[in-house]
N, C-alpha and C positions, 0 to 999 in steps of 0.2 A: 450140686456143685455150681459157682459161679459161672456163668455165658463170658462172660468178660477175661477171663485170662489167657493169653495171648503168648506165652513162652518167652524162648531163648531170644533176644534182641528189642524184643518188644516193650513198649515205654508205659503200657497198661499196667498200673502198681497191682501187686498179686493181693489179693484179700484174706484177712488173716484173723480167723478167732479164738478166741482165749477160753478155756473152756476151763475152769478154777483162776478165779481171780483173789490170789494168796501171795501168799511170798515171792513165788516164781511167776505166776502169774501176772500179777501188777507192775514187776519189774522187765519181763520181756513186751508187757503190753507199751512200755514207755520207751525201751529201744525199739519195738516195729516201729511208732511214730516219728522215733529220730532220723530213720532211712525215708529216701525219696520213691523206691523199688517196691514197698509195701503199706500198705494200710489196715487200720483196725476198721472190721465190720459190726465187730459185739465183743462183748465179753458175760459170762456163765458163772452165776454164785445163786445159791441154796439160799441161806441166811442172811437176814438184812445186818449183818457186821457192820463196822468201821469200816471195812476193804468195801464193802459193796455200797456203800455212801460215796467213798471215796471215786469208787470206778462214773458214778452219778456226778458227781464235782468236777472229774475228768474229762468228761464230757463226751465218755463211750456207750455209744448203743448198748441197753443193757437187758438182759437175756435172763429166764428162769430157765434150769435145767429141769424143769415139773412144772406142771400143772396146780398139783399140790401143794407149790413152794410162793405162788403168784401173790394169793393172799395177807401173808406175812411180809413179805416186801413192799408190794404198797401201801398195809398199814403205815409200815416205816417211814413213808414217804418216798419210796423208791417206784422210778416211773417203770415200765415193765415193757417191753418194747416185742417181747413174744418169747417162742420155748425155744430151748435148742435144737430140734430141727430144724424151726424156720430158719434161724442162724444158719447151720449147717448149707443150705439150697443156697445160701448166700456169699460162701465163704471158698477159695480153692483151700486154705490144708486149718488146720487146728492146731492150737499148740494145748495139750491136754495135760492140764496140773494139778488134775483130780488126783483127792488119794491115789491108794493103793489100792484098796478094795471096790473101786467102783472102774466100771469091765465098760467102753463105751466105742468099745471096737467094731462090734457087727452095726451099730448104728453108723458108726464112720464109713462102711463098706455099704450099707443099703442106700446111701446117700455120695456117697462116690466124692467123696472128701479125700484129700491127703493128710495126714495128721503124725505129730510130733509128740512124744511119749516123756519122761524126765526118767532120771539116773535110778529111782525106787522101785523103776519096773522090770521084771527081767529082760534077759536078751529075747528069749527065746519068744516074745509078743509080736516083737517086728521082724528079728529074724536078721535085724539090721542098726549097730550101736555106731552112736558118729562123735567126732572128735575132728575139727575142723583140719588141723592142721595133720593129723593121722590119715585120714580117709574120705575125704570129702566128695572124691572123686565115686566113691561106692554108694554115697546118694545120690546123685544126678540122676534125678527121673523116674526118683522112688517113690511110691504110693505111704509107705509106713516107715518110721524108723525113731531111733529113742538114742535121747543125749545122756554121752553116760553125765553119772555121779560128779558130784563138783570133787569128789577126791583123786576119782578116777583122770577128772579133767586136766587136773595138777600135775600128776604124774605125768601124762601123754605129754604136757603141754612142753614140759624139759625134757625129757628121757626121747622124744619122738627125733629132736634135732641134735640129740647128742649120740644115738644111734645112729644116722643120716653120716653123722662126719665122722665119727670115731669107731664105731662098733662097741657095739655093748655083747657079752658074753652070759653074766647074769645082773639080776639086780636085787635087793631086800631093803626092803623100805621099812617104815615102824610109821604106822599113823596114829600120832598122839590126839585125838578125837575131843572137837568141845561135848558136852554133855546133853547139850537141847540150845536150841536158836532162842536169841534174848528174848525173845515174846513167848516162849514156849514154859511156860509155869507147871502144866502139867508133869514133864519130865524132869523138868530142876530149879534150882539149882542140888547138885550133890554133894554131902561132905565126903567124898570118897574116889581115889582112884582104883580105875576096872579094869581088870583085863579083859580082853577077849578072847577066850581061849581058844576059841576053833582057828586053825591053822591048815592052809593061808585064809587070812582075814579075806571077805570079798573082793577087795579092791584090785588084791594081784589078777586073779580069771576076768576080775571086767577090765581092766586095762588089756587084758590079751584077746577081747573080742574086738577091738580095733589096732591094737598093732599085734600082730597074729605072729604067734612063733617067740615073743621075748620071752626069757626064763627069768622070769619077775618072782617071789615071793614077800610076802604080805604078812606084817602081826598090825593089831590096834590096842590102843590101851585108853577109857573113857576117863578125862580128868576133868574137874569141877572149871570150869569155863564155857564163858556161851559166844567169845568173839570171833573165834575161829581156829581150823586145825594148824596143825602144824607136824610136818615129816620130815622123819631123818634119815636120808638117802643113802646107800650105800651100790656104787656101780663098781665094777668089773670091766673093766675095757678091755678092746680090743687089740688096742693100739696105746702110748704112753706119751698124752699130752700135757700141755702146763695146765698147773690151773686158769692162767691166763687165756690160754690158747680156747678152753671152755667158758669164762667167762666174755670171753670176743662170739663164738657162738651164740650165746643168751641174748648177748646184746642187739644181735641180730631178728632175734625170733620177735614175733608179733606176742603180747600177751604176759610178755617175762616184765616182771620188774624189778633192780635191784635195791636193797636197803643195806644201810651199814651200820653197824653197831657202832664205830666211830660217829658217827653222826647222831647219836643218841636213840635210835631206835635199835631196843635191845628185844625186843619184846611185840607179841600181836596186839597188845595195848598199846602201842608209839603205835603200829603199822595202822592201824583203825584211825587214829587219833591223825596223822596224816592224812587217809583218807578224807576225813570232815574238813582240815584245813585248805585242801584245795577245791573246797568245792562238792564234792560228791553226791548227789543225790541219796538219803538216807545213808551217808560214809559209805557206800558200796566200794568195794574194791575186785573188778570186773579181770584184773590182770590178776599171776601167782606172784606173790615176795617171794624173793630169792634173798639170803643174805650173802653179798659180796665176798665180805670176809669171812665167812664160813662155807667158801670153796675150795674146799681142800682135793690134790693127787698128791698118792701114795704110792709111787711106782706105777704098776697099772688100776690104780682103783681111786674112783670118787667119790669125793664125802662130801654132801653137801644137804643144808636146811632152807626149808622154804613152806610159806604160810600158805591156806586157802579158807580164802574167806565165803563160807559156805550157801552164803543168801542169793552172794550174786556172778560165782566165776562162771556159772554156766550158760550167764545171758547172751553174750557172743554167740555162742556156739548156735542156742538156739535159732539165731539171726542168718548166722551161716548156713544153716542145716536148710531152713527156708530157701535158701537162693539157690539149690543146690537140687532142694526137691524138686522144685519148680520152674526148672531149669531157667535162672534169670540171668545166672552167672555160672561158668563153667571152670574159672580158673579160682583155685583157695586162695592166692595170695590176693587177687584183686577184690574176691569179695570180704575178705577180711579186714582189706587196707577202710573199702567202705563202710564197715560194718564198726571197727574203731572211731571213727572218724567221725560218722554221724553219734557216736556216742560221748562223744570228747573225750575219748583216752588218750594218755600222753605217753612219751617211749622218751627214755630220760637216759 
């Protein structure tokens, strides 16, 4: 573990490596750089890909996770700066975007790393699921811990401050699920919608490993699309507010964003398509669509839709999770206001 980190108040940027330089990977790599609080010390790719050219162009120290992997990358023309251990002596935590099937935990612990897990891996690895604006206060000064699921993250990211002000009693969501991420050729595209039979879908129990206690149930159903999910909420309140009075909440929250079918976005097609027109890095859309006008109460119950765009809602959080472990920042809402900010999110 790095000599150089210095904690809670201290202006020493925490060093930070990327251990799968992929989807998530490359995209949390470029919000560490956005913050002034962290730094990248390496980034960790196997195969000389386009990602691992790309991490070379970017102009991050760049890392073989083998020995046996050394070879093939410098063919490629990729410069090889050492293994991931060296990294590791070099690094306070890791953010690890490796599969699923690759276990790189006892090395994280023989090297006294702090290290950050993605939503594919179970709870039960860290022992410890985070969702900034849920529980952020339960990573402070954690060694291990894992961001849930970008679906998972959706749901908290609403349900967390409509619970806060209203009371939630139950909730059933349906996550209409893309099929595989647009680069993902392997899994589709499909001509076929799927259910998923098992009941509750994962989503509900990992939502309930950060907000502990909600009576959440969960279906999915896989449809031929690759831009992003999309849920159809249904709450149970507490208490009997307007839909107004809920949509003033959202408006509030860090990370919500609303869209309006008035406004011609009917579809995660406009919402995407938005995303590229203001800018976005690869159209990423780092906040959850909420649609305005598809906020409906019913008495006591809320009906509302809302998209997540699956490549990139969980980059935040991982940004958060960081300042949290490493204690740089103690309060959610200030490290989030930073963690936005440095990313160029807007709140409309």
């Amino acid at each position: 573990m790095s000599e150089t980190y210095r904690g809670v108040g201290e202006t020493m940027p925490v060093k930070v490596a990327i251990n799968g330089y992929g989807t998530i990977g490359k995209r949390v790599a470029d919000a560490v750089r956005q913050q002034d609080d962290m730094e990248i010390v390496g980034v960790v790719k196997r195969r000389p890909t386009f990602e691992a050219k790309d991490a070379m162009r970017e102009g991050f120290p760049f890392y073989a996770a083998a020995q046996e992997n050394v070879p093939d990358l410098e063919k490629a023309g990729i410069r090889v700066d050492g293994l991931l251990p060296e990294l590791l002596d070099k690094a306070d935590i890791v953010i690890d975007c490796t599969p699923k099937k690759a276990d790189y935990k006892s090395l994280y612990e023989k090297h006294n790393v702090k290290a950050i897990w993605q939503g594919g891996e179970k709870h039960e690895l860290t022992g410890l699921s985070f969702n900034a604006m849920s529980n952020y206060e339960e990573a402070i000064g954690k060694q291990f811990a894992r961001v849930v699921s970008c679906n998972t993250t959706g749901l908290c990211r609403t349900l967390y401050p409509v619970q806060e002000k209203f009371g939630i009693d139950n909730v059933v969501a349906v996550m209409i699920r893309r099929a595989a991420d647009p680069w993902d050729t392997k899994n589709g595209p499909i001509n076929a919608i799927e259910p998923i039979v098992k009941v509750p879908s994962h989503h509900g129990p990992d939502v309930q490993t950060v907000m502990k206690g909600l009576n959440i149930q969960t279906t999915a159903v896989k449809v031929p699309t690759t831009l992003m999910h999309l849920h159809s909420v249904v709450v149970k309140l507490k208490s009997t507010p307007t839909s107004q009075e809920v949509i003033d909440v959202w408006s509030k929250t860090p990370r919500v964003l609303f869209f309006s079918t008035a406004d011609g976005i009917k579809s995660t097609a406009q919402v995407m398509e938005w995303a590229k027109d203001v800018g976005r890095k690869r159209g990423d859309l780092f906040e959850i669509a909420v649609w305005k006008d598809g906020v409906h109460i019913v008495g006591d119950t809320l009906y509302y839709y809302q998209a997540i765009h699956q490549e990139s809602d969980v980059i935040p959080e991982n940004i958060d999770c960081i300042r949290a472990m490493c204690e740089i920042e103690t309060d959610k809402f200030k490290s989030m206001e930073k963690t936005d900010r440095g990313m160029g999110m807007i709140k409309e």
